[in-house]
N, C-alpha and C positions, 0 to 999 in steps of 0.2 A: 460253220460246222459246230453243233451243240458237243459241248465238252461231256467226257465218258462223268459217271457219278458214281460208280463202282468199280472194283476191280478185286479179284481173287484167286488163287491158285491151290493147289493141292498136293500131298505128296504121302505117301506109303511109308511108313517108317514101325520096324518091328517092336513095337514096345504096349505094354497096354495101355487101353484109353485113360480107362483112372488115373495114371501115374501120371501121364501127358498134360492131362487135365492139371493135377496137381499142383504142377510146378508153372504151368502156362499160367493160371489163375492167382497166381503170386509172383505182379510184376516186380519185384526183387528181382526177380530170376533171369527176365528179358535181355538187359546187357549180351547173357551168356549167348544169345540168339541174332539180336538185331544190330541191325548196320547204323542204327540212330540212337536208337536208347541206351543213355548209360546211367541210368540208375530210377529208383522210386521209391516213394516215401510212403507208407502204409499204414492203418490205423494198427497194425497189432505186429510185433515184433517180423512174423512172418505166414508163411501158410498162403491158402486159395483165399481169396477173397469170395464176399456173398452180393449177389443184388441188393445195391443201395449202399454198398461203402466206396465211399471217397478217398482218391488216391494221388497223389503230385509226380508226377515223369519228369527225368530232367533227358534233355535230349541234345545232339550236336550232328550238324552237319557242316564240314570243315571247319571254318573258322565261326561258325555260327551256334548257337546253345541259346536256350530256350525249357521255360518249365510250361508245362502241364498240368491242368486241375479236370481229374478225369471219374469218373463216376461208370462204378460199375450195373449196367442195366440187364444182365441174365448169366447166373451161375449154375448149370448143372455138371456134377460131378461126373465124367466121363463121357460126357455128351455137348456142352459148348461153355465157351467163355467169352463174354462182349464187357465192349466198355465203349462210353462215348466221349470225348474230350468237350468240356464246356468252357474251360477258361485257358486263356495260354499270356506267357510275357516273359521279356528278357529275363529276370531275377526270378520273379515270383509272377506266377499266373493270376494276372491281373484283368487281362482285357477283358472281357465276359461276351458268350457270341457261338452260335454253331461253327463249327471246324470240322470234327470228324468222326466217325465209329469204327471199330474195330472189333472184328470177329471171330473166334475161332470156333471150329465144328469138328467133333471127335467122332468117327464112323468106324466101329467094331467090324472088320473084316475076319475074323478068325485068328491067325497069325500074326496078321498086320495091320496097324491102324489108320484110315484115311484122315491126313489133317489135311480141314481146309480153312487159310487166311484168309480175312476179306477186309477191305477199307472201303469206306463209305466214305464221300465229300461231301459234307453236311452243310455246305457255302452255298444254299439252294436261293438266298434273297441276294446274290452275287450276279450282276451282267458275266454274260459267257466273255467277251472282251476284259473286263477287269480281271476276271480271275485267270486268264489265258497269260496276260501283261504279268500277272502278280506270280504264278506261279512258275513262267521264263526266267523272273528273277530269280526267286530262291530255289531254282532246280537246276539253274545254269544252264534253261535251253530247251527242258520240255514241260511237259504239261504234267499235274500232280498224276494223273493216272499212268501215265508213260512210269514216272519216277517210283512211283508204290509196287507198281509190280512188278521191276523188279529188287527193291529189299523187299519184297514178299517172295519173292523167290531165292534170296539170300536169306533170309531168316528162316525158312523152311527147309533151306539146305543145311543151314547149320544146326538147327533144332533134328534131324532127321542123324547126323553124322555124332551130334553127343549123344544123345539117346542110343545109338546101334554100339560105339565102341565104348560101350560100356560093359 
Protein backbone atom coordinates (compact mmCIF):
# COMPACT_ATOMS: atom_id res chain seq x y z
CA UNK A 1 0.00 0.00 0.00
CA UNK A 2 1.42 3.39 -1.19
CA UNK A 3 1.89 5.69 1.93
CA UNK A 4 -0.70 8.80 2.14
CA UNK A 5 1.69 12.26 1.09
CA UNK A 6 -0.74 14.52 2.42
CA UNK A 7 -2.97 15.12 5.15
CA UNK A 8 -5.22 18.13 6.44
CA UNK A 9 -7.94 19.32 8.51
CA UNK A 10 -9.95 22.31 9.25
CA UNK A 11 -11.81 24.01 11.79
CA UNK A 12 -14.14 27.31 12.29
CA UNK A 13 -12.76 29.41 14.85
CA UNK A 14 -14.58 33.06 15.58
CA UNK A 15 -11.75 35.42 14.99
CA UNK A 16 -10.72 37.27 11.93
CA UNK A 17 -8.44 36.06 9.30
CA UNK A 18 -6.03 38.93 9.51
CA UNK A 19 -5.26 38.42 13.02
CA UNK A 20 -5.09 34.43 12.59
CA UNK A 21 -2.89 35.14 9.89
CA UNK A 22 -0.84 37.28 12.00
CA UNK A 23 0.22 35.55 14.62
CA UNK A 24 0.19 31.88 12.53
CA UNK A 25 2.83 33.64 10.32
CA UNK A 26 5.11 34.35 13.18
CA UNK A 27 6.31 30.85 14.16
CA UNK A 28 7.32 32.36 17.73
CA UNK A 29 3.85 32.05 18.38
CA UNK A 30 3.53 28.09 17.41
CA UNK A 31 4.57 26.66 20.81
CA UNK A 32 1.27 28.26 21.97
CA UNK A 33 -0.68 25.83 19.49
CA UNK A 34 1.35 22.83 18.67
CA UNK A 35 1.83 19.43 20.33
CA UNK A 36 5.72 19.53 18.85
CA UNK A 37 7.04 22.81 18.49
CA UNK A 38 8.55 24.57 21.17
CA UNK A 39 10.05 27.41 19.95
CA UNK A 40 11.62 29.36 16.65
CA UNK A 41 14.18 31.44 15.62
CA UNK A 42 13.43 34.36 13.15
CA UNK A 43 15.17 36.98 11.09
CA UNK A 44 13.51 39.93 12.86
CA UNK A 45 12.62 40.15 16.61
CA UNK A 46 8.94 39.18 15.81
CA UNK A 47 5.80 39.62 13.53
CA UNK A 48 4.41 37.45 10.16
CA UNK A 49 6.90 36.41 8.22
CA UNK A 50 7.31 37.18 4.16
CA UNK A 51 7.96 34.56 1.29
CA UNK A 52 11.60 33.84 1.25
CA UNK A 53 12.54 34.31 4.96
CA UNK A 54 14.33 31.84 6.60
CA UNK A 55 13.37 30.42 9.88
CA UNK A 56 14.93 27.50 12.70
CA UNK A 57 12.02 25.35 14.73
CA UNK A 58 13.22 23.71 17.45
CA UNK A 59 10.82 20.76 18.14
CA UNK A 60 10.31 17.62 20.80
CA UNK A 61 8.57 14.63 20.62
CA UNK A 62 9.08 12.98 24.08
CA UNK A 63 12.33 12.40 24.81
CA UNK A 64 13.40 13.27 21.32
CA UNK A 65 14.17 17.34 20.00
CA UNK A 66 15.32 18.23 16.82
CA UNK A 67 15.87 21.72 14.95
CA UNK A 68 14.55 22.79 11.79
CA UNK A 69 15.83 25.12 9.01
CA UNK A 70 12.62 26.10 7.30
CA UNK A 71 11.95 28.56 4.69
CA UNK A 72 8.97 30.31 4.15
CA UNK A 73 7.42 29.79 0.43
CA UNK A 74 3.88 31.83 0.36
CA UNK A 75 2.69 34.76 2.74
CA UNK A 76 -0.67 36.38 2.15
CA UNK A 77 -2.06 38.41 4.94
CA UNK A 78 -5.30 36.86 5.67
CA UNK A 79 -5.46 34.40 3.30
CA UNK A 80 -2.45 31.52 3.67
CA UNK A 81 0.77 30.93 5.29
CA UNK A 82 3.30 27.89 4.04
CA UNK A 83 6.51 27.03 4.83
CA UNK A 84 8.62 24.12 3.70
CA UNK A 85 11.33 22.44 5.99
CA UNK A 86 14.72 21.97 4.12
CA UNK A 87 17.15 21.17 6.56
CA UNK A 88 16.67 19.21 9.98
CA UNK A 89 19.41 17.80 12.86
CA UNK A 90 19.71 16.98 16.43
CA UNK A 91 21.54 20.44 17.62
CA UNK A 92 21.47 22.46 14.52
CA UNK A 93 19.68 21.62 11.16
CA UNK A 94 22.30 20.27 9.43
CA UNK A 95 21.16 17.37 7.37
CA UNK A 96 20.04 19.16 4.15
CA UNK A 97 17.17 17.03 2.14
CA UNK A 98 13.14 17.32 1.48
CA UNK A 99 11.20 16.55 4.71
CA UNK A 100 8.20 18.54 4.72
CA UNK A 101 5.51 21.49 3.87
CA UNK A 102 3.28 23.13 5.98
CA UNK A 103 0.23 24.98 5.30
CA UNK A 104 -2.15 27.09 6.42
CA UNK A 105 -5.46 28.51 4.52
CA UNK A 106 -7.37 31.48 5.94
CA UNK A 107 -11.28 31.37 4.49
CA UNK A 108 -13.31 34.54 5.51
CA UNK A 109 -16.71 32.93 6.34
CA UNK A 110 -18.53 36.10 7.63
CA UNK A 111 -18.43 35.58 11.54
CA UNK A 112 -16.15 32.77 11.32
CA UNK A 113 -12.95 31.97 9.92
CA UNK A 114 -12.15 28.55 8.13
CA UNK A 115 -8.51 27.40 9.07
CA UNK A 116 -7.23 24.87 7.25
CA UNK A 117 -3.61 22.81 8.19
CA UNK A 118 -2.01 20.81 5.94
CA UNK A 119 1.34 18.81 5.93
CA UNK A 120 2.87 17.56 3.06
CA UNK A 121 5.72 14.50 3.02
CA UNK A 122 8.10 15.83 0.93
CA UNK A 123 10.35 12.24 1.22
CA UNK A 124 9.07 11.69 -2.49
CA UNK A 125 12.99 9.99 -3.57
CA UNK A 126 12.07 7.66 -0.16
CA UNK A 127 10.93 3.69 -0.92
CA UNK A 128 7.35 3.39 0.55
CA UNK A 129 9.12 0.43 2.74
CA UNK A 130 11.95 2.77 4.12
CA UNK A 131 9.74 5.43 5.06
CA UNK A 132 6.94 3.11 6.58
CA UNK A 133 10.13 1.27 8.74
CA UNK A 134 11.48 4.91 9.50
CA UNK A 135 8.42 6.52 10.39
CA UNK A 136 7.08 3.29 13.01
CA UNK A 137 10.18 4.24 14.69
CA UNK A 138 9.84 7.73 15.44
CA UNK A 139 6.02 7.73 15.84
CA UNK A 140 5.91 4.69 17.92
CA UNK A 141 3.79 2.71 15.58
CA UNK A 142 2.23 4.67 12.81
CA UNK A 143 2.83 6.10 9.72
CA UNK A 144 3.74 10.01 9.57
CA UNK A 145 0.20 10.70 8.09
CA UNK A 146 -1.60 8.73 10.90
CA UNK A 147 0.61 10.80 13.27
CA UNK A 148 0.17 14.63 11.51
CA UNK A 149 -3.34 14.44 11.61
CA UNK A 150 -3.73 14.07 14.51
CA UNK A 151 -1.37 17.20 16.04
CA UNK A 152 -3.12 18.83 13.19
CA UNK A 153 -6.03 18.20 14.98
CA UNK A 154 -4.59 19.19 18.33
CA UNK A 155 -3.14 22.24 17.13
CA UNK A 156 -6.13 23.41 15.54
CA UNK A 157 -8.09 22.67 18.60
CA UNK A 158 -5.88 24.71 20.58
CA UNK A 159 -5.36 27.48 18.17
CA UNK A 160 -9.38 27.52 17.88
CA UNK A 161 -9.78 27.56 21.99
CA UNK A 162 -7.01 30.60 22.39
CA UNK A 163 -8.23 32.68 19.78
CA UNK A 164 -12.33 32.36 21.22
CA UNK A 165 -11.43 32.88 25.11
CA UNK A 166 -10.05 35.66 24.33
Amino acid sequence: MARIMQVSDSVMIKADPAELWEEIADPTQMPRWSPENTGATTPSSSGPLQAGDVFDGTNRRGPATWVTECVVTDSVPGKRFAFTVRRIGRRTPSIEGANASWAYEFEDLGEVTRVTESWTDDRRGWPDWLAWAFDHIVTRGRSFADFQRLNIRRTLTALKDDFEQR
